[in-house]
C-alpha positions in Angstrom: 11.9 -25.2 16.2 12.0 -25.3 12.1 10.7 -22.3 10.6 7.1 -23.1 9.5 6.0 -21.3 6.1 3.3 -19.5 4.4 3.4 -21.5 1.0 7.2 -22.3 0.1 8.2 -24.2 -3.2 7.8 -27.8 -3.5 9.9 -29.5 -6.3 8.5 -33.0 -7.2 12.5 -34.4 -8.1 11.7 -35.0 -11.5 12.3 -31.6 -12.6 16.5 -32.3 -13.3 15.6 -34.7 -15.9 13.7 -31.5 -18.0 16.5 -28.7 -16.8 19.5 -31.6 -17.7 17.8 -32.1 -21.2 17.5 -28.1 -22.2 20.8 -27.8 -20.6 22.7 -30.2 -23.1 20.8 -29.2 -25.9 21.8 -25.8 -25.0 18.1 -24.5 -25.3 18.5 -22.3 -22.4 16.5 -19.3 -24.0 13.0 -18.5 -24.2 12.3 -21.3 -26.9 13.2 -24.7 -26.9 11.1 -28.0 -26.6 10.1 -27.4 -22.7 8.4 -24.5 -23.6 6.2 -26.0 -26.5 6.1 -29.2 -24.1 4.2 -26.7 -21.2 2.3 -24.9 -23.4 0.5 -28.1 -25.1 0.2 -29.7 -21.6 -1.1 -26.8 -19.7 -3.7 -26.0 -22.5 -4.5 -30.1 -22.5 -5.2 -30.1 -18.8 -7.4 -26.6 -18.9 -8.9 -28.3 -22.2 -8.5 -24.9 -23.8 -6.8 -24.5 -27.6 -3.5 -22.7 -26.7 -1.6 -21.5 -24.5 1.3 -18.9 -24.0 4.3 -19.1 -21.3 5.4 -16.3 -20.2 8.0 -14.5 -17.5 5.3 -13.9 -14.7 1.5 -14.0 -14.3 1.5 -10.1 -14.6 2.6 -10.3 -17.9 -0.1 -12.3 -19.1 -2.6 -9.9 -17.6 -0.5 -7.0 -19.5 -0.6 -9.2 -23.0 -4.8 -10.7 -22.7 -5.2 -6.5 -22.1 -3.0 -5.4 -25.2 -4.9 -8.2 -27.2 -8.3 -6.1 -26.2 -6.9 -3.2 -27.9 -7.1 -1.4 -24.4 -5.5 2.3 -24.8 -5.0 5.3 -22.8 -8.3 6.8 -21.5 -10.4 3.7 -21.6 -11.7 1.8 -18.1 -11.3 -1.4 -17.1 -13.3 -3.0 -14.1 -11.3 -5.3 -11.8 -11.6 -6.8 -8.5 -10.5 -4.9 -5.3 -10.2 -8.2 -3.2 -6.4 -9.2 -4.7 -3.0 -8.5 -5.2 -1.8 -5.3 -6.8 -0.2 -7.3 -9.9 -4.0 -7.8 -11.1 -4.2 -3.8 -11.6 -1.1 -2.7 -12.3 -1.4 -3.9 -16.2 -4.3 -1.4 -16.2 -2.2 1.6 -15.7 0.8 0.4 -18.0 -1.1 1.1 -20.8 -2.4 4.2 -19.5 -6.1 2.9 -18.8 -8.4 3.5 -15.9 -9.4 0.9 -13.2 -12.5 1.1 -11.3 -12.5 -1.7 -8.3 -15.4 -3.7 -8.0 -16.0 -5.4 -4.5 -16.2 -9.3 -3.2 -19.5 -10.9 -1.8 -19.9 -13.0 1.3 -20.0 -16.8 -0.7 -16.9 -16.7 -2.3 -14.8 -13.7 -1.5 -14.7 -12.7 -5.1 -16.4 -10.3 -7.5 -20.0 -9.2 -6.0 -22.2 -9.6 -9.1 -24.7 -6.9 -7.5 -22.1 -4.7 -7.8 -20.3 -5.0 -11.2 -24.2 -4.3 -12.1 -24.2 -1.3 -10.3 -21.2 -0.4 -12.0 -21.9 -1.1 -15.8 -25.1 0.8 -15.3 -23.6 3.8 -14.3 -20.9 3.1 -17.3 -23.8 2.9 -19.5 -25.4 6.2 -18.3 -22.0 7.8 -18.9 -21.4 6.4 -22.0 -18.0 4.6 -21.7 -18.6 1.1 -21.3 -14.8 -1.3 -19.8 -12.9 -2.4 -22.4 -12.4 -5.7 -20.7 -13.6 -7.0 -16.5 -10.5 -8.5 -15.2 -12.5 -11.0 -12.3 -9.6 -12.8 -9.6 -10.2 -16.3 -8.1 -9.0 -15.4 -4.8 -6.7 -18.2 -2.8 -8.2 -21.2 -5.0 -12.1 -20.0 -4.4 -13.8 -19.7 -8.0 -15.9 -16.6 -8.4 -19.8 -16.6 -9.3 -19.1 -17.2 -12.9 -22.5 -17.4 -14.1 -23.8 -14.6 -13.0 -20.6 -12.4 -14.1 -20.7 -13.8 -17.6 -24.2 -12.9 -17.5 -23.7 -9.4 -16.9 -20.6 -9.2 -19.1 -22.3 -10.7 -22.2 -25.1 -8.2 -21.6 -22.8 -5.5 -22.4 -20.4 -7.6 -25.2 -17.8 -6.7 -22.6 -14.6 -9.8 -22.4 -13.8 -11.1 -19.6 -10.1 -11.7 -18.6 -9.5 -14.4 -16.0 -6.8 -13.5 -13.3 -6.6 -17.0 -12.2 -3.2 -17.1 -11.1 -3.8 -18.5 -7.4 -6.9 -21.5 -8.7 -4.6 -23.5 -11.6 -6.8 -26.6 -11.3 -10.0 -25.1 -9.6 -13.3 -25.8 -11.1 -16.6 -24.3 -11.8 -19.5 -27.0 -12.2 -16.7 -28.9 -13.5 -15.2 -26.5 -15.7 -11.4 -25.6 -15.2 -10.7 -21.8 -13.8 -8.9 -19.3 -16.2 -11.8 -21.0 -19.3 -14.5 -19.0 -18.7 -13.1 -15.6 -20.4 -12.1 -14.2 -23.4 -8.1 -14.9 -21.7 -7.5 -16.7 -18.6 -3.8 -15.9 -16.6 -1.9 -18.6 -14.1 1.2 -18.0 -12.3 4.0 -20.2 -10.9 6.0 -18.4 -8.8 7.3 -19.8 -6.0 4.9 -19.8 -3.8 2.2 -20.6 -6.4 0.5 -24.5 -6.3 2.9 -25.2 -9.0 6.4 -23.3 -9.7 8.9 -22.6 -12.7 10.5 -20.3 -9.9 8.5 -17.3 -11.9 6.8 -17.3 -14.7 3.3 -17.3 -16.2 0.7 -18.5 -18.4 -2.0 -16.9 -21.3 -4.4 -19.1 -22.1 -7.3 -19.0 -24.7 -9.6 -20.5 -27.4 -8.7 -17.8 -29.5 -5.8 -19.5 -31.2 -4.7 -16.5 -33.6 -4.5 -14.3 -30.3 -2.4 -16.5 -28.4 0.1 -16.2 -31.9 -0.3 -12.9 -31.7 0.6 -13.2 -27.8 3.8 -14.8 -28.2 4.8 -12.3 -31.1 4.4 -9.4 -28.1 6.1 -11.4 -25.8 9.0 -11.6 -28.4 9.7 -8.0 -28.4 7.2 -7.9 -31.6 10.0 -8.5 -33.9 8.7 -8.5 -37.6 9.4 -12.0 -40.0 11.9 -10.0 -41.3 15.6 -11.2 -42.5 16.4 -8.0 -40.4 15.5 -6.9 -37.4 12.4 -4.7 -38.0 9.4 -3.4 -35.6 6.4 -2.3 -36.0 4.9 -2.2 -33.1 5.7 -2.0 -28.8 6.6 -5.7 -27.7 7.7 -7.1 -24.3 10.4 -9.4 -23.1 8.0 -11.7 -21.3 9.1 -15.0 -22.8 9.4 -18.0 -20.4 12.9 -19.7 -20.5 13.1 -23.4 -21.7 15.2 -24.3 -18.1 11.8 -22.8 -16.3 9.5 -24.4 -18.9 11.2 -28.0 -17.6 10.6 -26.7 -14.1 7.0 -26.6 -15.1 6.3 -29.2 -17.2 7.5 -31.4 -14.2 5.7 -29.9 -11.6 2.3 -30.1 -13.5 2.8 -33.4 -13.4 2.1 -33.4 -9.9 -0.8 -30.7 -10.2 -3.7 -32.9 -9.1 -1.9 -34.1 -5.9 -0.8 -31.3 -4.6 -4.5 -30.0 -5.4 -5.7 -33.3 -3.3 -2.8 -32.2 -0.3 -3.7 -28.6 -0.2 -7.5 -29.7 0.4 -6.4 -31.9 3.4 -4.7 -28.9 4.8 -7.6 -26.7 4.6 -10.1 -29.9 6.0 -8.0 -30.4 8.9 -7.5 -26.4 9.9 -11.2 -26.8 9.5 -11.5 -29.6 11.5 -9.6 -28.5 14.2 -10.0 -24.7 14.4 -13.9 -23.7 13.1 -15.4 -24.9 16.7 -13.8 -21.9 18.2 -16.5 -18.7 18.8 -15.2 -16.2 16.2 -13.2 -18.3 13.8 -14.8 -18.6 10.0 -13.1 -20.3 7.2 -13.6 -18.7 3.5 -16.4 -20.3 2.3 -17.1 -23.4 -0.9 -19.4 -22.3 -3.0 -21.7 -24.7 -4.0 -20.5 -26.6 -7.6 -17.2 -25.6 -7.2 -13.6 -27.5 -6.0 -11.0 -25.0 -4.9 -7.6 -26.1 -5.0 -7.2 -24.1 -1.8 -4.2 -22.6 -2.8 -4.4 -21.0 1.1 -5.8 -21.8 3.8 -7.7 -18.7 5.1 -10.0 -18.0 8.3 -11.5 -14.8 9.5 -11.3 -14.3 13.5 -13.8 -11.7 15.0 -11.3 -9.9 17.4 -14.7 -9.1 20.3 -15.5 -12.8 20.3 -11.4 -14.2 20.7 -9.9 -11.1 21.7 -7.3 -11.6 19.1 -6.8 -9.2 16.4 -5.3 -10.1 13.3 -1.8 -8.4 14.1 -2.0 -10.6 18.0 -2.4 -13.8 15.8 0.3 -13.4 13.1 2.8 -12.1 15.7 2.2 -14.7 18.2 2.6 -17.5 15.7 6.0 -15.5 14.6 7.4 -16.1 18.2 6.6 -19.6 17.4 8.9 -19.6 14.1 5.9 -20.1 11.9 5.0 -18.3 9.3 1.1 -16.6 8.9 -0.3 -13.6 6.8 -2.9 -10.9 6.8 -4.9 -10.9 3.6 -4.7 -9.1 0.8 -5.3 -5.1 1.2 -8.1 -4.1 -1.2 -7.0 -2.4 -3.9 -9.5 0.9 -3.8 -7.4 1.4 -0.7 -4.1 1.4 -1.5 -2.4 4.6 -1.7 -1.5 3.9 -5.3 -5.7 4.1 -6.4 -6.4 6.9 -4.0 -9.4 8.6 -5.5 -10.1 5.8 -7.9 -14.0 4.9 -8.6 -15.2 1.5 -6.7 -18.3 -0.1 -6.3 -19.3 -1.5 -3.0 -21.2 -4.7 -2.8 -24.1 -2.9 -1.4 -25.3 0.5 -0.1 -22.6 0.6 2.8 -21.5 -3.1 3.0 -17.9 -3.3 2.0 -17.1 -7.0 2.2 -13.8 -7.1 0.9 -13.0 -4.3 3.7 -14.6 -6.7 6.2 -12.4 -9.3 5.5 -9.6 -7.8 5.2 -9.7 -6.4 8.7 -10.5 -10.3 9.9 -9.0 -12.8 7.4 -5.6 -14.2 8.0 -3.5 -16.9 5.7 -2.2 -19.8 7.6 0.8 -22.4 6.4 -0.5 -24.2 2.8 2.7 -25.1 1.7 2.3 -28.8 0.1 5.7 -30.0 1.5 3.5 -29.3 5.1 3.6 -32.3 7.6 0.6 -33.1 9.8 3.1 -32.9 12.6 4.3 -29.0 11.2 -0.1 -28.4 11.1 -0.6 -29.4 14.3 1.9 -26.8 15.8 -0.1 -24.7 13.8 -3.3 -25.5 15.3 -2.0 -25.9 18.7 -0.2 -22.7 18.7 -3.5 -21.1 17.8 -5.8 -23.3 20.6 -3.2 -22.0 22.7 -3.4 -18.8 22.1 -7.0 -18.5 21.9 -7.9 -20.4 25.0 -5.5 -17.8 26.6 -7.0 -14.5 25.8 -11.1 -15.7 26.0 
């Protein structure tokens, strides 16, 4: 049997004509016409005023931080629920991160919580520079009620959207919300430059002053003069192409990734002790993965069962993200749980497992998913 995957690249064919082009102009640097070309287009189809590519979606978080001036010794709130790169900027530049926890709806920042926390910042006097807030697999996060809170305190939001490119909020486009929002294409991303990343932002002057960061912050000098730390996190023209081409195809894969998630649905939610992550009311997801939580007393399947069960069957399936507050890198770090002794994000984590997304996914490919999992199931209950 093929290997089934998780979420492997899916090239559209059209992106030779853009590499061909950079390649016989000999733009094969970080500048050149595809990189304009993906900036203008990305920031068109977010409907925001510019737009930044960079190397990788951690960058971008590292550069909308740097913008907010944060420095050694300040805090910055972020969610727990998500992949370490959404932190890590936080402790390049010497800051603080205090983990905030999901809610039950979307998965995503509990509102209750980030309360909970910017009270006790208050009472302490150190308010977060910046609340980085994740859109976890596709699923937009309460946005209202986080901008809310965050305008309250005059505290920016950064939007670590780099899993939802193309998910929207009472029709609004995710990573437009904050003062920044973040997207990245690597490979297994809805759309791919192979890696890479995107800053995005109404603030037009900032996203200048992003791409002079990005550019090793290299004065407009005859010379070669600094004045400042920059960063080699400028995208390459060849991977701009990449992208240019593959946003073209942006909404469809959006529409396949959906029917994936429908049909797991479909076939799988009937079963005592399987759960799909939620859609919050108002929102699309572009359901970058498919996710389900199974309760191990009611299938008799624990997480590890399932993903190595489906590995003797050559596909590929994940456990979700670890929270961040327990990671061994944050040990000791301050987090808020969504309430008094109801860790969702912990909850999940234990439960939720990540099944094949990949675009390039047949309905023949599914269904030996779905099969292998009936199977399985209808084995141990």
């Amino acid at each position: 049997m093929s290997k089934i995957y998780l979420s492997p690249p899916h090239l559209t064919g059209k992106e030779n004509t853009y590499i061909q082009e950079a390649i016989e102009k000999n733009w094969i640097a970080p500048l050149g016409h595809n990189v304009d070309g993906f900036e203008e287009e990305i920031a068109k189809y977010t409907g925001v005023s510019g737009a930044a590519a960079v190397n990788s979606g951690t960058a971008a978080i590292h550069l909308a931080l740097s913008l907010l001036n944060v420095k050694a010794g300040d805090i910055v709130f972020c969610s727990t629920f998500t992949f370490v790169a959404s932190a890590n900027p936080i402790l390049y530049l010497g800051a603080e991160p205090v983990f905030i926890d999901s809610e039950p709806d979307t998965w995503n920042m509990s509102p209750s919580a980030l309360v909970r926390a910017f009270q006790q910042a208050e009472r302490e006097g150190i308010l977060p520079k910046a609340v980085i807030v994740v859109h976890l697999y596709g699923q937009m996060a309460k946005m209202d009620e986080i901008l809310e809170i965050c305008n309250q305190y005059n505290v920016p939001i950064i939007e670590d959207a780099a899993e939802s490119l193309g998910s929207t909020y009472k029709g609004k486009q995710s990573g437009t919300f904050g003062k920044y929002g973040t997207f990245s294409f690597n490979g297994n991303k809805i759309i791919t430059t192979s890696g890479g990343g995107m800053l995005i932002s109404d603030d037009v002057t900032a996203i200048e002053k992003a791409r002079f960061l990005a550019s090793q912050a290299r004065d407009p000098a005859r010379h070669y003069q600094h004045s400042e730390v920059g960063y080699n996190y400028r995208l390459s023209n060849i991977l701009a192409g990449m992208g240019r081409a593959q946003l073209q195809e942006l909404d469809e894969k959006i529409r396949l990734k959906r029917s994936i998630f429908s049909r797991y649905k479909d076939e799988l939610s009937f079963i005592p002790g399987i759960q799909f992550m939620p859609d919050l009311e108002y929102t699309i997801s572009n359901r970058w993965l498919s996710v389900m939580t199974v309760n191990e007393k009611a299938t008799g399947l624990s997480i590890s069962d399932m993903i190595m069960a489906l590995e003797k069957e050559n596909i590929e399936a994940r456990a979700v993200w670890k929270p961040l507050h327990l990671q061994p890198l944050f040990k000791g770090k301050r987090y808020y749980s969504h309430q008094e002794e109801i860790n969702v994000s912990e909850a999940i984590f234990t439960s939720g497992i990540c099944l094949p997304s990949g675009t390039a996914l047949t309905i023949e490919e599914q269904y030996r998913v779905i099969n292998s999992i009936k199977n399985l199931v209808k084995v141990r209950v």
